[in-house]
Residue frames relative to the residue before (quaternion, step in Angstrom):
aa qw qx qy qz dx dy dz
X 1.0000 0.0000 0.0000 0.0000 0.00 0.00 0.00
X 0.4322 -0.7223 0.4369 0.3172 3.53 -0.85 0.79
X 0.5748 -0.7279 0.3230 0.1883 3.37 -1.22 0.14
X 0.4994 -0.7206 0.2260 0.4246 3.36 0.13 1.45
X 0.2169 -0.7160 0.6362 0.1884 4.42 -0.82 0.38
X 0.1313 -0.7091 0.6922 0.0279 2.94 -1.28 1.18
X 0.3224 -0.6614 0.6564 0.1667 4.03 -0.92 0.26
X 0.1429 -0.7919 0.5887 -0.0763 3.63 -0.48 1.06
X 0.3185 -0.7160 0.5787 0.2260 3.75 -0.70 0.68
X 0.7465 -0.3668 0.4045 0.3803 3.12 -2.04 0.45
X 0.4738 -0.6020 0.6258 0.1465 3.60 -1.46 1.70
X 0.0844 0.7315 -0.6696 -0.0973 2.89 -0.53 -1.78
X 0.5541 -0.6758 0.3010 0.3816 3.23 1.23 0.86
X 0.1571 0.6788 -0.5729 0.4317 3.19 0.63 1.74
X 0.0417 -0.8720 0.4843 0.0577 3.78 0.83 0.96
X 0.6490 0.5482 -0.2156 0.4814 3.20 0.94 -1.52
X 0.5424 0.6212 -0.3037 0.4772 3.88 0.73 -1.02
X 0.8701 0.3531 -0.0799 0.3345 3.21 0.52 -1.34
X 0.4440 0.6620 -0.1518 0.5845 3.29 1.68 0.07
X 0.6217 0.2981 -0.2819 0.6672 3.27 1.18 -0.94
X 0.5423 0.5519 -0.5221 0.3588 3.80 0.22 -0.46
X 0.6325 0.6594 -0.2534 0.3176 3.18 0.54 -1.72
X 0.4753 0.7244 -0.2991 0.3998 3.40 1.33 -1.33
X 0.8187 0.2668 -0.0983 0.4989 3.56 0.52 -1.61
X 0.8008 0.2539 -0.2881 0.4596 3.62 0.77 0.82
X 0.7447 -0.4737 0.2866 0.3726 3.08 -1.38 1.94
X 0.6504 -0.5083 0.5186 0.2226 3.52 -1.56 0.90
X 0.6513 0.4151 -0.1030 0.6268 3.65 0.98 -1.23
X 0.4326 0.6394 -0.5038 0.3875 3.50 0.11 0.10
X 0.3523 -0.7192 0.5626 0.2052 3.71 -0.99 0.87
X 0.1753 -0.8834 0.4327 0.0414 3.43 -0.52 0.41
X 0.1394 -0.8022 0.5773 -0.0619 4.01 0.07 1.38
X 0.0798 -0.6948 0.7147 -0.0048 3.58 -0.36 1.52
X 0.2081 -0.7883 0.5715 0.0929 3.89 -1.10 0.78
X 0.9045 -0.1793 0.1390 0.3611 2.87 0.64 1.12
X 0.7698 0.1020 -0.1562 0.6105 3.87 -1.11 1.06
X 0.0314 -0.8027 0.5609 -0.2004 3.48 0.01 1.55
X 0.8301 0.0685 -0.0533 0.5508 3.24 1.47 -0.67
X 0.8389 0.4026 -0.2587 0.2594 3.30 -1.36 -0.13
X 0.7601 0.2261 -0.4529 0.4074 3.37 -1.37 1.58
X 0.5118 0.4092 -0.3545 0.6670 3.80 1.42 -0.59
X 0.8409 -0.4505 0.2351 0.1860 2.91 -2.09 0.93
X 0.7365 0.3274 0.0319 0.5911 3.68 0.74 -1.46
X 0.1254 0.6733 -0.7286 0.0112 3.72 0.05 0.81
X 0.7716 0.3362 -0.3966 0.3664 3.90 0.12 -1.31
X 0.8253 0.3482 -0.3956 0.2029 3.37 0.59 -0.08
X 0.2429 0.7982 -0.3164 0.4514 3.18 1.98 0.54
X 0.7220 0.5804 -0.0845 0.3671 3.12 1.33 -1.27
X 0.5426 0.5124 -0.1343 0.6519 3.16 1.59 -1.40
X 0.6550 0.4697 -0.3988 0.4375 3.60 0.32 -0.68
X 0.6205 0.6115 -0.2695 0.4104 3.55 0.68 -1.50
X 0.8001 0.2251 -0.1473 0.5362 3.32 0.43 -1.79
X 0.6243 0.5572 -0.4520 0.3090 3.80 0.61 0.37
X 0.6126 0.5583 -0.3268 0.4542 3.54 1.61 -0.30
X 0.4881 -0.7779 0.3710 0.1377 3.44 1.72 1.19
X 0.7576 -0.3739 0.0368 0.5338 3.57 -0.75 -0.47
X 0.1668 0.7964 -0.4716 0.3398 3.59 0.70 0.30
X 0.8017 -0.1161 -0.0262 0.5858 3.59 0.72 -1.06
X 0.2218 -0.6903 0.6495 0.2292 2.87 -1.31 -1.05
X 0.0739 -0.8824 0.4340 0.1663 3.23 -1.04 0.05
X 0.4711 -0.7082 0.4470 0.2769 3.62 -0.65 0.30
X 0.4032 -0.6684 0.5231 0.3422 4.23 -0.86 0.61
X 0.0695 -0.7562 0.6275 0.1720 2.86 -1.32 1.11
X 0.7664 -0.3350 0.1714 0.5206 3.66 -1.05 -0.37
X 0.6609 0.4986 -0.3133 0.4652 3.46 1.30 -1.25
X 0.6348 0.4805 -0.3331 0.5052 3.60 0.78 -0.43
X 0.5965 0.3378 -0.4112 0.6009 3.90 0.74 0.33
X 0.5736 0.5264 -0.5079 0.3687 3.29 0.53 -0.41
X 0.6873 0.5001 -0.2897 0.4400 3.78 1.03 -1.33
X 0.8095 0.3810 -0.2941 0.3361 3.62 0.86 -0.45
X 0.4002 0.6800 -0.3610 0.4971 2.91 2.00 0.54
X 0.4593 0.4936 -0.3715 0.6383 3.73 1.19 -1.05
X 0.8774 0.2671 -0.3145 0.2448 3.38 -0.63 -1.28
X 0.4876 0.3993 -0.5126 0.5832 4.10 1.21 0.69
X 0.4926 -0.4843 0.6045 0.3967 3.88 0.40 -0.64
X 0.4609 0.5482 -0.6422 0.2731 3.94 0.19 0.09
X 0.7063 0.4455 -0.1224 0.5363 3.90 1.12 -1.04
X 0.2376 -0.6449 0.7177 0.1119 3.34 -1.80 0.15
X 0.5922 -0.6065 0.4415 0.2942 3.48 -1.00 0.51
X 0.2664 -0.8633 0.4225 0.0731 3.92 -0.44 -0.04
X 0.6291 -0.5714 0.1670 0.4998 3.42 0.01 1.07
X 0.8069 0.4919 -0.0203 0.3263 3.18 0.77 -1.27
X 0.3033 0.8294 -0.2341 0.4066 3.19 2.28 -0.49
X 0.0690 0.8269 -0.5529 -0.0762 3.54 -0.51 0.28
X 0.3413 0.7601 -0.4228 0.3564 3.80 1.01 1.08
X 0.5210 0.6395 -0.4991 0.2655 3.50 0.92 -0.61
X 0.6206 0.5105 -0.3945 0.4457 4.03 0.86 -0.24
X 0.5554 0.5211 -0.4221 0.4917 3.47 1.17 -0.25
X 0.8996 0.2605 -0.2265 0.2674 3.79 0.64 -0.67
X 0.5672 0.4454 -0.4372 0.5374 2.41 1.64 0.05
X 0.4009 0.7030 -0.5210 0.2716 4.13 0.45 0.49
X 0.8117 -0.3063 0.3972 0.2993 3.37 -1.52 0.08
X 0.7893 0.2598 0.0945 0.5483 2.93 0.05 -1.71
X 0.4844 0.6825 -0.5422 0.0744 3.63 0.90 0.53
X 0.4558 0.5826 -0.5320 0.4120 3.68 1.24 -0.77
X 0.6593 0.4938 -0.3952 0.4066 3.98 0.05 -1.47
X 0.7059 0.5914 -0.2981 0.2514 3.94 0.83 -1.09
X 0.5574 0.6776 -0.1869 0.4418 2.91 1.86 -1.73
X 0.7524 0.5027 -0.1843 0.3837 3.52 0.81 -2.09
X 0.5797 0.2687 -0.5444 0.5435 3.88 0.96 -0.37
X 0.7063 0.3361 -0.5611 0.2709 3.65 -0.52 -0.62
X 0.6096 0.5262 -0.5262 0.2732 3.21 -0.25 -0.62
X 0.6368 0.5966 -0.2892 0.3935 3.64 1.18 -1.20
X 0.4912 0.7123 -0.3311 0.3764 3.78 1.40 -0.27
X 0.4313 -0.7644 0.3990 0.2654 3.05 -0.95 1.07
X 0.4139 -0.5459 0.6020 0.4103 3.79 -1.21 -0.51
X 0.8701 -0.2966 -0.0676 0.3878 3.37 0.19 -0.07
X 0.2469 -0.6906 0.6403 0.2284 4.24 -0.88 0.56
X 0.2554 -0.6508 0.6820 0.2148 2.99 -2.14 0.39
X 0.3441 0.8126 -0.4704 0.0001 3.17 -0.74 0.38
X 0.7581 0.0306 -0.1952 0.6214 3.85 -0.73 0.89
X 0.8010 -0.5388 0.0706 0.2510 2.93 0.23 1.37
X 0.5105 0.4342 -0.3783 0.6386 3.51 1.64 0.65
X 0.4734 -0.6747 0.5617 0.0718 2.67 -1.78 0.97
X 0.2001 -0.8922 0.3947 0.0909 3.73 -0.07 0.99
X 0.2460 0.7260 -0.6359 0.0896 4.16 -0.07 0.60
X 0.5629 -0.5568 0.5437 0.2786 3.53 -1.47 -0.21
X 0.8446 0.2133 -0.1837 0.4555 3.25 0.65 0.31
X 0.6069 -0.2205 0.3584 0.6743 3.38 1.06 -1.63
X 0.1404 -0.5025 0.8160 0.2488 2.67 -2.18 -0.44
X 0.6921 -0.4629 0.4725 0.2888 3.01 -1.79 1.96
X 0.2562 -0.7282 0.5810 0.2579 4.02 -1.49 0.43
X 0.4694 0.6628 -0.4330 0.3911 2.72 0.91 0.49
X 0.6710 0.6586 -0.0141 0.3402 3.13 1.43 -0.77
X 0.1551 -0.7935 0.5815 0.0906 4.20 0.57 0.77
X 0.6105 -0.6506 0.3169 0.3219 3.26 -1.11 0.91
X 0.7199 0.4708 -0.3051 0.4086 3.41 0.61 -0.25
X 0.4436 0.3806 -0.4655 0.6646 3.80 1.53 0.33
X 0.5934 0.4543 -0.5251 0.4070 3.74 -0.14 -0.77
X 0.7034 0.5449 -0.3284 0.3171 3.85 0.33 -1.35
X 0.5798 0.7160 -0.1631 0.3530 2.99 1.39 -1.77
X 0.6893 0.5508 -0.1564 0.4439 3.08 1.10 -1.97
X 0.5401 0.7362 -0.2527 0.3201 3.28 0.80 -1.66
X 0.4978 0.8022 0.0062 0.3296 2.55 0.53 -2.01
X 0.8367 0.2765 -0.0002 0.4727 3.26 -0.28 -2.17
X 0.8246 0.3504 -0.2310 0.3792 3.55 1.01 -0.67
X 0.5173 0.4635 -0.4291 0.5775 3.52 1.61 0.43
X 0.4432 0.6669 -0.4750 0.3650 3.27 0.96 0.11
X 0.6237 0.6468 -0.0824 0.4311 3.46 1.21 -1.87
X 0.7305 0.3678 -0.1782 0.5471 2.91 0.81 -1.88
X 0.5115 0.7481 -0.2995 0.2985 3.64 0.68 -0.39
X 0.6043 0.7373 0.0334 0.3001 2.65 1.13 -2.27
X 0.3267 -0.6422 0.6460 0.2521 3.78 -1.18 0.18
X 0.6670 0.2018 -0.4673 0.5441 3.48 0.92 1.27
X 0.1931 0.7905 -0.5533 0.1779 3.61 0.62 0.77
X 0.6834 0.3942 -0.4519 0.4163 3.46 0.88 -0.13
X 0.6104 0.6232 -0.3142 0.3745 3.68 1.05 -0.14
X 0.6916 0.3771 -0.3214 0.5256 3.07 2.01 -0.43
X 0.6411 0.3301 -0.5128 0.4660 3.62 0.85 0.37
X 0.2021 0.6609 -0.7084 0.1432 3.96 0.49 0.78
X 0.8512 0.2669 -0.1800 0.4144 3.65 0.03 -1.03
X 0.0908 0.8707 -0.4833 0.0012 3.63 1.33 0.34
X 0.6326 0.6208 -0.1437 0.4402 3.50 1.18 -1.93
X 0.6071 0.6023 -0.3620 0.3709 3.59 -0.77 1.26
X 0.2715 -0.8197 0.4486 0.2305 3.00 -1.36 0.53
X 0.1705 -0.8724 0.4572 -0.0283 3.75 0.96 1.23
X 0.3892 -0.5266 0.7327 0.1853 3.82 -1.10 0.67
X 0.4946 -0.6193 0.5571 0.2478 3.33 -1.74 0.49
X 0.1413 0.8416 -0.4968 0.1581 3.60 -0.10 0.21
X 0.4739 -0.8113 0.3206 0.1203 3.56 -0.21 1.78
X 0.7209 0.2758 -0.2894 0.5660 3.28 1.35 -0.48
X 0.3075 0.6891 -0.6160 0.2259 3.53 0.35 0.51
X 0.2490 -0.6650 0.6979 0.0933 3.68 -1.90 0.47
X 0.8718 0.2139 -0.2108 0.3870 2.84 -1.73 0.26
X 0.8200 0.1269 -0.0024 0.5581 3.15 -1.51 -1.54
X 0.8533 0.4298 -0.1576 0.2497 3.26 -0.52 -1.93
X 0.5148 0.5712 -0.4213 0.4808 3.63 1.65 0.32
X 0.6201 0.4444 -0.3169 0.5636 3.08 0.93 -1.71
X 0.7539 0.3893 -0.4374 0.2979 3.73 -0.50 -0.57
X 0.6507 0.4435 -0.4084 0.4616 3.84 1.15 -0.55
X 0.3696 0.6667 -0.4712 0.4437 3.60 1.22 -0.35
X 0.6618 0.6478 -0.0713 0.3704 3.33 0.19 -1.97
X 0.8074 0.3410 -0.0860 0.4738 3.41 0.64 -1.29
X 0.7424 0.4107 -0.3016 0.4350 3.18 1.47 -0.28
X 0.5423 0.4805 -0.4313 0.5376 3.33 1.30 0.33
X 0.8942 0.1773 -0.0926 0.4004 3.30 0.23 -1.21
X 0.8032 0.3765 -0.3221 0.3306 3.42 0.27 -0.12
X 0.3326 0.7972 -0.3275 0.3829 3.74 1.60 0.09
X 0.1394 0.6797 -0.6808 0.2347 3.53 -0.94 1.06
X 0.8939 -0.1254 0.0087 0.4303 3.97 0.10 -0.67
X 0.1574 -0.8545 0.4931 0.0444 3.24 -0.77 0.86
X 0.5816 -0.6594 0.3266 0.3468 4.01 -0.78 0.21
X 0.6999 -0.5238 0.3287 0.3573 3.04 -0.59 1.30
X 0.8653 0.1787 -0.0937 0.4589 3.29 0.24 -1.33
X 0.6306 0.6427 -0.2175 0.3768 3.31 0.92 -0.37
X 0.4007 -0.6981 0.5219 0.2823 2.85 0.77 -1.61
X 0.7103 0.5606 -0.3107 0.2909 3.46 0.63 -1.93
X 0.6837 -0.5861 0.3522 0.2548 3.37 -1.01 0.15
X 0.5479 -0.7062 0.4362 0.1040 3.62 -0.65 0.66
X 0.3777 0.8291 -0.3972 -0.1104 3.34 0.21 -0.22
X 0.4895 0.6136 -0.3685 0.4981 3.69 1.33 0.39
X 0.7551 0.2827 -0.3865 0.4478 4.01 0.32 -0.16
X 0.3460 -0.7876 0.5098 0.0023 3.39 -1.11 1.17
X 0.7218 0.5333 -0.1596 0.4112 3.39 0.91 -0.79
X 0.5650 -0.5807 0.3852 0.4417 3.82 -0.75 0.59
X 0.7834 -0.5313 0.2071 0.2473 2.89 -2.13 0.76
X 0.5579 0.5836 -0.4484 0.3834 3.51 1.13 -0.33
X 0.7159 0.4547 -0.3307 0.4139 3.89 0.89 -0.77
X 0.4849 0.6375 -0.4105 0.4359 4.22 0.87 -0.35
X 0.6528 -0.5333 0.4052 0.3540 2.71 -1.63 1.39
X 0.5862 -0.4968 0.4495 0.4556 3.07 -1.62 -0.47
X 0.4917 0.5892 -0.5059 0.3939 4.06 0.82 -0.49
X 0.7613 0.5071 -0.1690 0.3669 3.49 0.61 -1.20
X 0.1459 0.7103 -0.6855 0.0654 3.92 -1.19 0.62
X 0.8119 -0.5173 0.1890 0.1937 3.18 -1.48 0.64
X 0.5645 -0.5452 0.3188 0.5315 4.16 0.33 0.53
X 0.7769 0.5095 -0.1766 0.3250 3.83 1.07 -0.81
X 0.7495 0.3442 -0.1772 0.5370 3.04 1.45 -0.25
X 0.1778 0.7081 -0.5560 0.3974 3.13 1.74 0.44
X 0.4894 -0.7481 0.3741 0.2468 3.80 -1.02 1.38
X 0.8094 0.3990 -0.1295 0.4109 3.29 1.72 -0.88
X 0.2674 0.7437 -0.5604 0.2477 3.21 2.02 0.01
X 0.5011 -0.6722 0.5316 0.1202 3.38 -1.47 1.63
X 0.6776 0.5116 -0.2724 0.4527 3.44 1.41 -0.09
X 0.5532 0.8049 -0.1903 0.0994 3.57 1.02 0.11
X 0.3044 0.6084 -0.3697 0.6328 2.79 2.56 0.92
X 0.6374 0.6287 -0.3254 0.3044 3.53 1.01 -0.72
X 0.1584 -0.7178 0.6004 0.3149 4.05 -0.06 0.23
X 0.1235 -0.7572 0.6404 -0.0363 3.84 -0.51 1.06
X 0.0871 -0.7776 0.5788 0.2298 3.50 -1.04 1.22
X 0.0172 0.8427 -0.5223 -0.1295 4.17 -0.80 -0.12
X 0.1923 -0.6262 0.6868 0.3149 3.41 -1.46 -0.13
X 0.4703 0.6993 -0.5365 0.0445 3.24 -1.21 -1.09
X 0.7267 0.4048 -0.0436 0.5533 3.54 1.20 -1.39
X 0.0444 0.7825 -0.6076 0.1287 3.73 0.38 2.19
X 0.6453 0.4659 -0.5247 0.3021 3.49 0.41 0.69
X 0.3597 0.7835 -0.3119 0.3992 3.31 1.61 0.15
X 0.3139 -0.7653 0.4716 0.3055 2.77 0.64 -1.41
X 0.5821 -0.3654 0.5196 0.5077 3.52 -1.51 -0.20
X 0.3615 0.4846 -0.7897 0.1044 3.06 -2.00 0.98
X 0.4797 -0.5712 0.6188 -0.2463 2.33 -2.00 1.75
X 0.5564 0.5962 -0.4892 0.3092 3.92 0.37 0.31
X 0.9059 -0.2388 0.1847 0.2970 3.22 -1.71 0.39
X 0.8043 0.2714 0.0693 0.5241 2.99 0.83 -1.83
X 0.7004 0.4261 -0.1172 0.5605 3.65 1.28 -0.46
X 0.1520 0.6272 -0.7639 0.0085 3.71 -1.28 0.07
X 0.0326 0.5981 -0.7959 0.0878 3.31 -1.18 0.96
X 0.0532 0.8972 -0.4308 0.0811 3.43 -1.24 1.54
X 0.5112 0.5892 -0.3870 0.4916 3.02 1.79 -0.15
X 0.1516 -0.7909 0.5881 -0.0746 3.80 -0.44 1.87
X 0.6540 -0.4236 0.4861 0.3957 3.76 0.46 1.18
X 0.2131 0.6750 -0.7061 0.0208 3.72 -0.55 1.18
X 0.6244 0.5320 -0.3038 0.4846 3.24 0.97 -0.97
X 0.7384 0.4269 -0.3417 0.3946 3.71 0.78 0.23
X 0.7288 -0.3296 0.3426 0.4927 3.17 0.75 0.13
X 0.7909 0.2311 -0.2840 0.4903 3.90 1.09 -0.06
X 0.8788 -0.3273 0.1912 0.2901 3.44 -1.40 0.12
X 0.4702 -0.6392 0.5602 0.2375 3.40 -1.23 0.90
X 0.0012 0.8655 -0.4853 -0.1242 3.71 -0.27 0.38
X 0.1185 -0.6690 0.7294 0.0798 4.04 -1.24 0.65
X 0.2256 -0.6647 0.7119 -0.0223 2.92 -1.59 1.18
X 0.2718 -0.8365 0.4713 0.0659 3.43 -0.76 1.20
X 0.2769 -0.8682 0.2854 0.2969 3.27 0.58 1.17
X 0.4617 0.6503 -0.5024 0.3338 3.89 1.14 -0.40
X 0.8746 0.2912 0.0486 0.3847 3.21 0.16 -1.61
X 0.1976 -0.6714 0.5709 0.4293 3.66 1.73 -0.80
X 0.3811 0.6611 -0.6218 0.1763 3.72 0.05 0.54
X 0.0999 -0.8686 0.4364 0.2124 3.61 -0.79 0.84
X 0.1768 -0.7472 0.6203 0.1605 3.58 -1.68 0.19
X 0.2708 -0.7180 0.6412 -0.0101 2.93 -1.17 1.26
X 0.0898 0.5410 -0.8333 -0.0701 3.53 -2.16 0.49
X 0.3702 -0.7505 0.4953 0.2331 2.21 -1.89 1.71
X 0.4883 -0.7381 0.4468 0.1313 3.93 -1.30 0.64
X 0.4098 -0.6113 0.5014 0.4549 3.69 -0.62 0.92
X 0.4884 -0.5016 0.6056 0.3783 3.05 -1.87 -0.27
X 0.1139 0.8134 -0.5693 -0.0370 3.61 -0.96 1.07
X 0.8202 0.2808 -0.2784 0.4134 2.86 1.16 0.86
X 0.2896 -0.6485 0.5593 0.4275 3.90 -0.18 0.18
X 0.5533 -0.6628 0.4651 0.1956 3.27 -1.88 0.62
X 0.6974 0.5269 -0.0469 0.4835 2.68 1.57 -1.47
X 0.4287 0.6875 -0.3519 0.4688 3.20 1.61 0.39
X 0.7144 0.4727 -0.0263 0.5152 3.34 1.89 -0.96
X 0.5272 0.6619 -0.2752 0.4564 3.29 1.51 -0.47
């Protein structure tokens, strides 16, 4: 018999958070983490180890904070006041730590849902998204992975005939760093943070964008905790603000039933704004 899949939101090294989740789901249980394994919550290196120690059991998906760490660790990046990774590189086991993430995908399909950490670009039909995907775990994969996160940092437009840098980064930006896009356009936001009730008026959410090329596709994601929980047919949005002060959330993929632990607050938002 196969093993039930749960979808797990974005840690941020919430170790202790996650543990208690764990509580409310079968030992055998498969376990999809979408992304942001580490950084700003208390326990990133040991979040990490934990993640990559539960072997095939899970997986996990790149989020933005998790490029961010494998940027530092090529030098394209610099830590940040507010970062909480320096125990990851400066650790033992960081080279072994670096080499599984990097090996993470951007996004999986399975039972019919489509899994990224943020979005998928609307510009994008499911088989270029894959395609794309694809092309940039390839890189990141690669024995030149630090050359492909040199230009990681930015706010790039998608654009099919790009090269180099400015591909990988629009690649990048459409999985993980996506939240609003222009009404009429489409292109990609990358300055408003806050849920849908506070955004200008040009701007709405990557999913309801009228032409997103993806919009038969049921797509789960975290990345986007001022949103909120949603839970529909065609949509799963799950990453519910642990590191603020709210709930870790799993999303059983059989039924879409959800579980939740609630999370201290280890961080202020408005510290980030």
């Amino acid at each position: 018999m196969a093993r039930e899949l749960f979808a797990i939101g974005d840690l941020q090294g919430c170790l202790e958070s996650l543990k208690g989740l764990l509580e409310q789901i079968p030992e055998d249980a498969e376990l999809l983490f979408l992304g942001d394994i580490v950084n700003r919550g208390p326990e990133s290196l040991e979040t990490l180890r934990f993640v990559k120690n539960l072997g095939n059991r899970a997986d996990t998906l790149l989020g933005n904070h998790d490029l961010h760490l494998l940027a530092v660790a090529a030098g394209a990046g610099s830590v940040h006041r507010r970062d909480t990774i320096s125990d990851i590189l400066s650790a033992p086991d960081r080279d072994e730590l670096i080499e599984w993430l990097r090996a993470r995908p951007l996004m999986i399909e399975r039972d019919g849902i489509t899994f990224v950490h943020a979005g998928i670009n609307p510009a994008w039909d499911l088989p270029t998204a894959r395609m794309l995907a694809r092309e940039a775990e390839k890189h990141l994969a690669g024995r030149h992975w630090k050359e492909a996160l040199a230009g990681m940092y930015g706010g790039t437009q998608w654009d099919p005939d790009l090269k180099g840098e400015a591909r990988m980064r629009a690649i990048l930006n459409g999985f993980t760093r996506i939240r609003f896009v222009d009404r009429e356009t489409g292109e990609l936001d990358f300055d408003q943070k806050e849920g849908t009730g506070k955004a200008p008026p040009n701007l709405m959410p990557w999913f309801d964008y009228p032409l997103r090329k993806t919009a038969g596709t049921p797509v789960c994601f975290g990345h986007w905790s001022t949103l909120g929980l949603i839970n529909r047919p065609d949509l799963m949005a799950i990453d519910t603000g642990c590191l603020w002060g709210g709930e870790l959330t799993a999303l059983r993929i059989r039924d879409r039933r959800i579980f939740t632990e609630k999370c201290p607050c280890w961080a202020d938002p408005k510290a980030y704004s």
